[in-house]
N, C-alpha and C positions, 0 to 999 in steps of 0.2 A: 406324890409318886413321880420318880423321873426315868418309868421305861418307855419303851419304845411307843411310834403313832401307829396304828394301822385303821386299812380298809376292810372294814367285814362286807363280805360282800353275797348277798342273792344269789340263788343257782339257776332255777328257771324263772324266764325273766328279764331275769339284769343281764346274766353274761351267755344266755343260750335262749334259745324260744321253746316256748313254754307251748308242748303238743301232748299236753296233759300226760304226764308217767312216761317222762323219754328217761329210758334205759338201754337201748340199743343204738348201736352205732349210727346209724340210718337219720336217728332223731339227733345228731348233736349241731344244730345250726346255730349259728356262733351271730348272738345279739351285733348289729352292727354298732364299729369302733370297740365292740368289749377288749380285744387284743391289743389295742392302743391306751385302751381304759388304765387297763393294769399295766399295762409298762407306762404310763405315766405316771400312774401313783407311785409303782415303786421308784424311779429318778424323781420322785416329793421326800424318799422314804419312809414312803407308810409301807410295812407287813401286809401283804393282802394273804386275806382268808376268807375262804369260804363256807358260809354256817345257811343249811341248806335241810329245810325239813323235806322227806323223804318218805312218806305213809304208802306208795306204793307196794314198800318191803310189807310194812304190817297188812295189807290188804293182801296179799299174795300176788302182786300182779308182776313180780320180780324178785330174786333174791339181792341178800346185805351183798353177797361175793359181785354178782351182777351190778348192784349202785357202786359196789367201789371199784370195778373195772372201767363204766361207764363216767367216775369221776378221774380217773386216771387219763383217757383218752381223752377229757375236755385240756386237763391238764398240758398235755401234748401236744394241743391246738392250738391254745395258747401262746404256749410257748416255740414253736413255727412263726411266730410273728415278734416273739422278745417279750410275750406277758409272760411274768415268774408266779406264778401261787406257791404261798410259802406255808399253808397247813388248811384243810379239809375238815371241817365237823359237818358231823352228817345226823338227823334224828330220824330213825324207822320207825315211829315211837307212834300212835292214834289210838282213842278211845275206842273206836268203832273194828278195831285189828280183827283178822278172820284166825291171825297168827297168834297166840296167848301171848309166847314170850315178850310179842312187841306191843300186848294191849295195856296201855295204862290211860286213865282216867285224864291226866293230866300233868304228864313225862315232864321234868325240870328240863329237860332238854329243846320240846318242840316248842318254837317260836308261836305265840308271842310270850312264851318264857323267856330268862336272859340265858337261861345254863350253857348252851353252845357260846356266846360269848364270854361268859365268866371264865369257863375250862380256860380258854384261849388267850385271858388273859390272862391268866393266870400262869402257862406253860409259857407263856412268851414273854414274861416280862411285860406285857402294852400298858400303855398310861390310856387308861379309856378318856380322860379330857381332852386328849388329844387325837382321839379317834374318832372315824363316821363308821355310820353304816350305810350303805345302799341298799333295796329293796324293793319289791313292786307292788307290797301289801301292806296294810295297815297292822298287821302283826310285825310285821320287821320291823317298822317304826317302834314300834312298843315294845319289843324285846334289844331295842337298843338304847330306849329310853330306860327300863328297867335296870340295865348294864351299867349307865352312867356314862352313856355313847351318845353323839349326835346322832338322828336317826336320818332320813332322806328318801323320800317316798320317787321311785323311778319309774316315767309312766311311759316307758316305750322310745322310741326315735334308736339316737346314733348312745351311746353309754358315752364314748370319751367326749363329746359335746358337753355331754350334763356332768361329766367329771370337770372338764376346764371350767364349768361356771361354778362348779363348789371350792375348786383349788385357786379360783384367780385371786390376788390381788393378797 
């Protein structure tokens, strides 16, 4: 396959802090270096995306319109610093849902399944051997292993730090 690299990348976490089910404005604190993160990768040319499980929609603690507002704003922040995100997958998807529509046993989509990566590859053209994933759980890793992704377990600090030591060299 000779399409394009990209970063898949963690939502809370890797590029925001994770203040359990942030969906309001209030909660979007921006992972230190994540803004540099991703405008590094993209001057690598890697496609940065974000594939970001989301079970507070099936929990009721938020709506899908509310996670894709509050994805839209991080997009925004971002980008105020020159990080481009070039596509969004999101899974509302939990066994345990209070919401039907979003109860499934074991959604192809929520990490650590690959389906948000595969979609993504598959719309985009990516060459997954030529792609990472970032992550701060050991389902990321494994839904990027399942993909045929590098996977990259992220355990906090500055994000474009531990991007320059995965890009060097």
């Amino acid at each position: 396959m000779s399409g394009a690299p990209a970063a898949f990348l963690d939502r809370d976490g890797v590029l925001i802090e994770d203040c359990g089910y942030p969906h309001k404005p209030e909660h979007l604190v921006l992972i230190p270096g994540a803004a540099e993160a991703v405008r590094r990768l993209k001057s690598l040319g890697y496609l940065t995306v974000i594939v970001t499980n989301q079970s507070g929609v099936a929990r009721g603690l938020f709506t899908e319109d509310q996670m894709h507002d509050f994805n839209a704003l991080l997009i925004a922040q971002l980008a105020q610093d020159g990080g481009v995100i070039d596509a969004v997958y999101a899974a509302p998807y939990h066994a345990d849902a209070v919401i039907e529509r979003y109860r499934h046993p074991d959604h192809p989509d929520r990490k650590p399944n690959p389906g948000m990566l595969l979609r993504a590859i598959e719309e985009h053209g990516i060459d997954p051997s030529k792609s990472l994933m970032i992550g701060d759980q050991p389902t990321d890793v494994e839904a990027a292993r399942r993909a045929g992704v590098a996977g990259h377990l992220f355990k906090g600090d500055n994000l474009d730090a531990f991007v320059q030591s995965l890009t060097a060299g």
